[in-house]
C-alpha positions in Angstrom: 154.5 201.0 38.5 156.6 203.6 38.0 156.7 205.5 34.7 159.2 207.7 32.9 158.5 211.3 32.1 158.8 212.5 28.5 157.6 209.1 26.5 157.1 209.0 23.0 153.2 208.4 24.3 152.8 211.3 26.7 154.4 213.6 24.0 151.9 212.5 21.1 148.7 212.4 23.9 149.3 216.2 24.4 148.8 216.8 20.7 145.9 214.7 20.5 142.5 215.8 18.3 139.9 217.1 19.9 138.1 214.2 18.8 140.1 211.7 19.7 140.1 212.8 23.4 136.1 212.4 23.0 136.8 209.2 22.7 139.4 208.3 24.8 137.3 210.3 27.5 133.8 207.7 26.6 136.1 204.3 26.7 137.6 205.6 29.8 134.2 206.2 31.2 133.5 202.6 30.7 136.3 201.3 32.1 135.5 203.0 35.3 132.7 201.7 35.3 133.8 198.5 35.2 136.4 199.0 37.6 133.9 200.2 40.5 131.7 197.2 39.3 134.4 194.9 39.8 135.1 196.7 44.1 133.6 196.0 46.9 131.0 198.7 48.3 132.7 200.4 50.5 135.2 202.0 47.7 133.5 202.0 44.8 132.3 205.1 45.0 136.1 206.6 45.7 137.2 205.1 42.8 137.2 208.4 40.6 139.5 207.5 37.7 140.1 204.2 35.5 144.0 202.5 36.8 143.8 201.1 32.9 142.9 204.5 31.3 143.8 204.2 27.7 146.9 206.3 28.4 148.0 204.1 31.1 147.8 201.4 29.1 149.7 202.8 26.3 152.1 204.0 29.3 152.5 200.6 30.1 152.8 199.4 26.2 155.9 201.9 26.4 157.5 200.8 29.4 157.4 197.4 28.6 159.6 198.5 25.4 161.6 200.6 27.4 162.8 197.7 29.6 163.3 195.6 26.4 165.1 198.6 24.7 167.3 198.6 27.9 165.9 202.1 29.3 165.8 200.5 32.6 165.0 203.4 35.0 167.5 202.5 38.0 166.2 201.3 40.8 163.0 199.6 39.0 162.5 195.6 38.4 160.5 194.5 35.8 158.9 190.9 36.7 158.0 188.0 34.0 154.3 188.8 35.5 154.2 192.4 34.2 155.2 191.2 30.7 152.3 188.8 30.5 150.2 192.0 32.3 151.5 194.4 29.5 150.8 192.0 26.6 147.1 192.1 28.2 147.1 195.7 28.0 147.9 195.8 24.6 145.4 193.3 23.7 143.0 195.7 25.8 144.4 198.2 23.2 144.0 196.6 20.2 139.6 196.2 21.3 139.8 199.8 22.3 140.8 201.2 19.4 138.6 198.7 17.0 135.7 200.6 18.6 136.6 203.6 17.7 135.4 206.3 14.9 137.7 206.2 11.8 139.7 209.3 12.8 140.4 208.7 16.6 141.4 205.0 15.6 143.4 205.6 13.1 145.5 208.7 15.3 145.5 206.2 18.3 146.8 203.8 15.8 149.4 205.6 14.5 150.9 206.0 18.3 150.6 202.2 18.9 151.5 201.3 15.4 155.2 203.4 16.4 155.5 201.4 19.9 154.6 198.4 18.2 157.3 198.8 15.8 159.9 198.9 18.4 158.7 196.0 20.5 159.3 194.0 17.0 162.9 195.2 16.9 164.1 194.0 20.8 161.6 190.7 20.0 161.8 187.9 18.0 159.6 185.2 17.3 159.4 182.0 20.5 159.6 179.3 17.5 161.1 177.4 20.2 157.9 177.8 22.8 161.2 179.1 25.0 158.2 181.5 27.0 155.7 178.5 26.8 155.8 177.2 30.1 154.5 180.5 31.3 152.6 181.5 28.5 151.0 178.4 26.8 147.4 178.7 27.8 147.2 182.1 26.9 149.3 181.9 23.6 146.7 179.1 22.8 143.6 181.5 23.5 144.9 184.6 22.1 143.4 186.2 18.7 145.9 184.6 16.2 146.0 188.5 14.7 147.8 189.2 18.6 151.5 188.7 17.3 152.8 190.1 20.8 151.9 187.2 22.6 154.4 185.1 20.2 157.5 186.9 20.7 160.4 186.7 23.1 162.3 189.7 24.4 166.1 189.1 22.7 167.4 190.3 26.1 164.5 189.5 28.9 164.2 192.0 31.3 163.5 190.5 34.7 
C-alpha cells in the first residue's frame, strides 16, 4: 500500500503530546502482540513492528479519503476490498481511541474527527443498499454508532 508523503495525519503525528505517544506506543505494543500471536513460529519473532500501528491505520483512514477526494497518486489502484479493509481500520480506530486516557483520546480524536469530516463530504448515505451486495453482513453486524459502514463514495474509486 502505498502512501503519500505530507498527509494531514503525518503532519498532526509529529506534533503529538508527549502523552499521547505513551499511548499510542502501549496500544501499539499490543497490537504486536497480537500480530506475532496470530504467525506461525518461524517469524514471529521477526515481526518487530505492528503493520496496523495506530498511525498506519489513520494512514490508511487518509488514503481511503484521498482516493474518494480524487488525490489518486498515479499509478495506484484502489480495490472495492481495501474500502471494506479501511472501514475496518477505522472501526479498529474508533476501539482504540475509546481506551484511551481523556487527553490522548480526545487529541487522537480531534485528527480522526477532521478525516472523518471529509469522508462525509465525498460520501453519502447507501439508502438504496447500492454497496449491499458486498457489504450486507457486515453493515448488519456493525456498531449502529459506525456511520462509515453506511455510506457510498459519490464517485467510487476502484
Amino acid at each position: 500500500m502505498a502512501i503519500s508523503a505530507a498527509t494531514e495525519s503525518e503532519d498532526r503525528w509529529r506534533r503529538l503530546s508527549a502523552e499521547t505517544l505513551r499511548e499510542v506506543s502501549k496500544a501499539d505494543r499490543a497490537q504486536l502482540e497480537a500480530e506475532r500471536l496470530r504467525a506461525g513460529p518461524a517469524i514471529r519473532s521477526r515481526i518487530v513492528t505492528p503493520a496496523h500501528s495506530l498511525k498506519n491505520r489513520f494512514l490508511s483512514w487518509e488514503r481511503l479519503i484521498g482516493f474518494l477526494e480524487g488525490k489518486r497518486p498515479p499509478n495506484d489502484q484502489y480495490l472495492f476490498s481495501e474500502f471494506e479493509n479501511d472501514l475496518d481500520h477505522r472501526d479498529a480506530l474508533e476501539g482504540a481511541l475509546s481506551r484511551m486516557p481523556e487527553g490522548p483520546r480526545r487529541e487522537l480524536s480531534s485528527l480522526l474527527g477532521s478525516l472523518d469530516a471529509r469522508f462525509d463530504a465525498c460520501t453519502a448515505e447507501d439508502v438504496t443498499g447500492e454497496l449491499d451486495p458486498w457489504l450486507r453482513r457486515r453493515r448488519r453486524d456493525a456498531d449502529p454508532a459506525h456511520w462509515w459502514w453506511h455510506r457510498k463514495p459519490n464517485a467510487a474509486p476502484w
